[in-house]
C-alpha positions in Angstrom: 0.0 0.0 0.0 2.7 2.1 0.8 4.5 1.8 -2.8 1.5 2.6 -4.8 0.9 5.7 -2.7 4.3 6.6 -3.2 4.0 5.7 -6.9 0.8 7.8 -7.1 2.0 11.0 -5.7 5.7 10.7 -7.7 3.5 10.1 -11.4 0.9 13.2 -10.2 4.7 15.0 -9.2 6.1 14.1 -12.6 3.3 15.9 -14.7 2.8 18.6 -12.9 6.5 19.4 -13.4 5.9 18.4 -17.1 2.3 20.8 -17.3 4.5 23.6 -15.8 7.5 23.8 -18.1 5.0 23.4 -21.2 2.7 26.2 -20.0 5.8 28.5 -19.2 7.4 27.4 -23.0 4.5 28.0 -24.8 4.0 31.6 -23.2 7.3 32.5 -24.3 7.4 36.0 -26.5 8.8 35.2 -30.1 11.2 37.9 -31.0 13.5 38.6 -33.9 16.6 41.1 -34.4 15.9 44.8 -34.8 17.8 44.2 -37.9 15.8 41.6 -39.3 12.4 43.8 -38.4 13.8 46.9 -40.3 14.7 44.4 -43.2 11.0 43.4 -42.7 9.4 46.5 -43.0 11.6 47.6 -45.9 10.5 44.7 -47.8 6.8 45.1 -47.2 6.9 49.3 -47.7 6.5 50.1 -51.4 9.4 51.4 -53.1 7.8 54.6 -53.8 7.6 55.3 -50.2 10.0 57.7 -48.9 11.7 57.4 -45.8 10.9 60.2 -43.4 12.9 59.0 -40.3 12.4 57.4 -36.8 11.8 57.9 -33.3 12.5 55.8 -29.6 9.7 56.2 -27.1 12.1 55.2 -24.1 8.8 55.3 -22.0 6.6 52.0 -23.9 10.0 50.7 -25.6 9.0 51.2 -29.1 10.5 52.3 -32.3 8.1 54.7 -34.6 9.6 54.5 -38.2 7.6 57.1 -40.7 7.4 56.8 -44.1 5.7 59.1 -47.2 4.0 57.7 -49.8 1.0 58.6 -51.9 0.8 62.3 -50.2 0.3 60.6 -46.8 2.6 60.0 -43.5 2.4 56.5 -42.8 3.6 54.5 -39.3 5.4 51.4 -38.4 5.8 50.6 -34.9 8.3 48.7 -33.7 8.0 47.0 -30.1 10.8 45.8 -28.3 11.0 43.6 -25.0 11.5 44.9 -21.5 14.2 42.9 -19.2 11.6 41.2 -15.9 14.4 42.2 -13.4 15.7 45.1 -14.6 13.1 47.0 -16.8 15.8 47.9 -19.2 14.3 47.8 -22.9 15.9 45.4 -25.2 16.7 47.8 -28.2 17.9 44.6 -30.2 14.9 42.7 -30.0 11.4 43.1 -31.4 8.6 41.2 -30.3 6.1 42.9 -32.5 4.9 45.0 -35.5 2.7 46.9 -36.2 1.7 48.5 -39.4 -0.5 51.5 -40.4 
């Protein structure tokens, strides 16, 4: 009796461990290179568009790149990821993008 209690509560042990790592695995933010984001964006802009420049919000850790084409300003927005101990923005890596 004693075994298959112990037996029990080491399988119920075993998956939680196993449920745990897959839940924190799966949550994990996909991110690429800034690099490969403005290589991203350049590929997806028409050619006619005309670069009009850039700007860091150090406050939500994003990246604002404008562009000009057909007589209209149009946005990218570039977000990066924030460090969990330190709050420091990760200015090489973007988790996100958003065009408009």
């Amino acid at each position: 009796m004693k075994w298959l209690k112990m037996y029990v509560i080491t399988v119920i042990s075993i998956c939680i461990i196993i449920c745990s790592i897959t839940v924190v695995a799966s949550h994990k933010a996909k991110t690429i290179t800034t690099q490969a984001a403005f290589d991203l964006v350049d590929s997806k802009v028409p050619n006619e568009a005309k670069y009009e420049g850039y700007k860091k919000d150090q406050v939500n850790g994003t990246t604002i790149i404008y562009y000009s084409y057909n007589d209209a300003c149009h946005i990218v927005e570039l977000f990066h990821q924030t460090d969990d101990f330190t709050r420091e923005i990760k200015w090489d890596k973007v988790s996100n993008i958003k065009f408009d």
